[in-house]
C-alpha positions, -999 to 999 in steps of 0.1 A, spaced: -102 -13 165 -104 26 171 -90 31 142 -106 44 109 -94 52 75 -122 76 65 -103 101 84 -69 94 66 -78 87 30 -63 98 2 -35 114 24 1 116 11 7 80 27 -23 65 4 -10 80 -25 25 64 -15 12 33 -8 -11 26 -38 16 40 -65 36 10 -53 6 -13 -51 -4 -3 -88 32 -12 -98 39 -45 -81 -3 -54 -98 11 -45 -132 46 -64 -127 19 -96 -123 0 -90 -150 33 -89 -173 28 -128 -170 -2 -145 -186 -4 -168 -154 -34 -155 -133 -25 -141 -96 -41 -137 -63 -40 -106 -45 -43 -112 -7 -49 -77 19 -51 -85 54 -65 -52 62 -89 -38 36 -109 -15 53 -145 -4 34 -130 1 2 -138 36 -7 -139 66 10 -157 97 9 -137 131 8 -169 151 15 -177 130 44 -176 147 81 -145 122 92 -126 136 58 -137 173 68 -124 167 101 -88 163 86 -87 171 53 -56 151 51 -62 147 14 -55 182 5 -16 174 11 -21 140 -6 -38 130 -38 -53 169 -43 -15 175 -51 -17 150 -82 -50 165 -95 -45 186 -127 -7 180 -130 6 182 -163 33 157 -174 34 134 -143 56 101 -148 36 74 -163 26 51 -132 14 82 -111 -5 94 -143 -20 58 -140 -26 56 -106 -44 91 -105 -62 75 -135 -77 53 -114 -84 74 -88 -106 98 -108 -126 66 -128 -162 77 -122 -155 114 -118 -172 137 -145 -145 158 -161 -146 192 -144 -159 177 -113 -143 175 -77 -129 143 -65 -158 132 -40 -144 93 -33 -114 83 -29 -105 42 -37 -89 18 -13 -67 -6 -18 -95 -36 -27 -111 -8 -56 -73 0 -67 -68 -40 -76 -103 -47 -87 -99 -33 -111 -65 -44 -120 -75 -85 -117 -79 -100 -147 -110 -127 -155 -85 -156 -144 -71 -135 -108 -85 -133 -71 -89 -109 -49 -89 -124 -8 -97 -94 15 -100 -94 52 -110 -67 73 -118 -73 112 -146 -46 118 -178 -55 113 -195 -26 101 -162 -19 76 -165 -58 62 -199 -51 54 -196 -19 36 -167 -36 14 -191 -67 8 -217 -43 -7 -194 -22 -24 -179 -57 -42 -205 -78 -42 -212 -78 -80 -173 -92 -84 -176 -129 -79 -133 -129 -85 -133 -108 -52 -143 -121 -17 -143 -105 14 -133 -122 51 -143 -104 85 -116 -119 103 -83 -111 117 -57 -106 88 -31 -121 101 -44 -152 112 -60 -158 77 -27 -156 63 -25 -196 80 -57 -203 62 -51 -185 27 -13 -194 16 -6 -207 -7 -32 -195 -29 -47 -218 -60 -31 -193 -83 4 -200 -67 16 -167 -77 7 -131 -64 11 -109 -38 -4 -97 0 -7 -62 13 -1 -56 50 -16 -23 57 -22 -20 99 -33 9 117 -3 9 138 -21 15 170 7 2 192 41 8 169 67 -15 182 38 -42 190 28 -41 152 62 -40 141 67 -77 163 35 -90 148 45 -83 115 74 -103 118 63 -129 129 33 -133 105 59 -129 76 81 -157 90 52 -179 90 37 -167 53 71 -177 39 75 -208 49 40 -213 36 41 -195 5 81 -188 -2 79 -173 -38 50 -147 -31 54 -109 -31 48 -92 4 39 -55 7 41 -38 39 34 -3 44 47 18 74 45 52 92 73 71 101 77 94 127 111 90 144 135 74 122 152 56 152 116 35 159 118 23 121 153 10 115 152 -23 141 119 -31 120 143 -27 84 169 -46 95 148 -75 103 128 -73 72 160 -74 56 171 -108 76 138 -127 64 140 -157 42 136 -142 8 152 -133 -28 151 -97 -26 135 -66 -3 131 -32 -18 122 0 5 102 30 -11 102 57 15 90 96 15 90 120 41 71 148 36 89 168 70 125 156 89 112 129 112 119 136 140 91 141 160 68 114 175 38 137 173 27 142 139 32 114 106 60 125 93 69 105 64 58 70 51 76 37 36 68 4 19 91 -28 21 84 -53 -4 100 -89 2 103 -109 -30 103 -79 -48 102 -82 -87 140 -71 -96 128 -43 -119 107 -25 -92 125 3 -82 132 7 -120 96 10 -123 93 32 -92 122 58 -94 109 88 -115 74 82 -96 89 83 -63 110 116 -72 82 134 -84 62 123 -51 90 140 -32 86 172 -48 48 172 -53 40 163 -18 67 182 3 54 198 35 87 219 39 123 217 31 133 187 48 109 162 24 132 138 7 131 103 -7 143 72 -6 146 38 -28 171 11 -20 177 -25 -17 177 -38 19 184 -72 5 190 -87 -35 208 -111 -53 215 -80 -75 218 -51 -56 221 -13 -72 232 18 -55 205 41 -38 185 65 -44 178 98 -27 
């Protein structure tokens, strides 16, 4: 509960995060169907880069800043940086920066549903005023996790969740999001689950991989960048996002993105990336 995004947005991990949200939302809308997009922790929904908690950090600088005036980016990151900038005057500095409820608002069609559940009061209630003229979106102050029970299977019976934590306790969260996932499956087998992680020491990650790769499910795709060699516990070194149920043409859709992440976001010469299949019924060979 100490945690607050407003010092954090639009940092290298958001932009990691949300290029991989903005592909699995436009792998939905490939089928007429409508979809429900379920985030267990959605946080106040837009963020302001000119606000004393972003001054404090200026994370973004070595995040989305990177992506600002760059010509001839891959498609989905020109997208994504699309969005970003919506309601910025050409010419203008970025002054908000979208979370992941804006990012898929405006990605749900007239048929989709947006479920979004953020614990803190005061955050719930700035998301309900920032959404409140979207009747497909409604917003839960309660625990994300435990809505999960209430929520799955949605009325659309296709879609996806985000699990986005603050990580306040690592190898706690890690536990929780196991078992939450076990639980969602059996509930809601066929739908797409999206969980992003830090990195700092790659030998706290790994047990956390291998048992995402062990759960119940078709296929699990890891998108990973590190920005420095991780392997200190003291600083975010790099960030990941394992996707269970993937679509089978995501890291398709992700490669050249995630290569020009690597290189646009780099912090020193140890930034690399990675994309592989931790699980598939069709696996392909890395890449790095």
């Amino acid at each position: 509960m100490n945690y607050r995004h407003a010092y954090h947005a639009g940092n290298f991990a958001d932009v990691l995060k949300h290029t991989v949200l903005l592909a699995l939302l436009e792998s939905l809308q490939a089928k007429p169907a409508p979809f429900c997009y379920l985030d267990t922790h959605a946080g106040s929904g837009s963020y302001a880069l000119d606000s004393v908690e972003a001054g404090k950090t200026l994370e973004y600088l070595d995040g989305i800043a990177h992506l600002l005036g760059v010509e001839g980016l891959p498609p989905l990151l020109a997208r994504y940086r699309d969005y970003v900038l919506e309601g910025t005057a050409s010419g203008t500095p970025l002054r908000h920066y979208p979370g992941s409820p804006l990012l898929a608002a405006r990605l749900l069609r007239p048929g989709d549903q947006a479920q979004l559940c953020e614990l803190h009061p005061e955050e719930a209630a700035r998301l309900r005023t920032a959404l409140a003229h979207d009747p497909r979106l409604h917003v839960h102050q309660r625990d994300g996790y435990t809505a999960l029970k209430a929520l799955l299977p949605p009325v659309q019976k296709r879609g996806m969740v985000l699990i986005d934590p603050p990580y306040e306790l690592q190898e706690a969260e890690y536990a929780i999001i196991g078992k939450a996932l076990k639980a969602a499956l059996q509930r809601w087998p066929n739908g797409i689950y999206a969980v992003w992680y830090p990195i700092k020491l790659r030998s706290e990650v790994q047990p956390f991989l291998r048992a995402m790769g062990q759960l119940p499910c078709k296929r699990v795709l890891r998108a990973e960048i590190l920005v420095h060699a991780a392997n200190t516990p003291l600083r975010l070194n790099g960030a990941g996002m394992v996707v269970l149920n993937a679509p089978w043409d995501l890291d398709l859709r992700l490669r050249a993105a995630m290569a020009a992440l690597a290189r646009l976001l780099a912090q020193g010469d140890a930034a690399s990336w990675q994309l592989d299949w931790l699980r598939s019924d069709t696996p392909a060979p890395p890449h790095r």
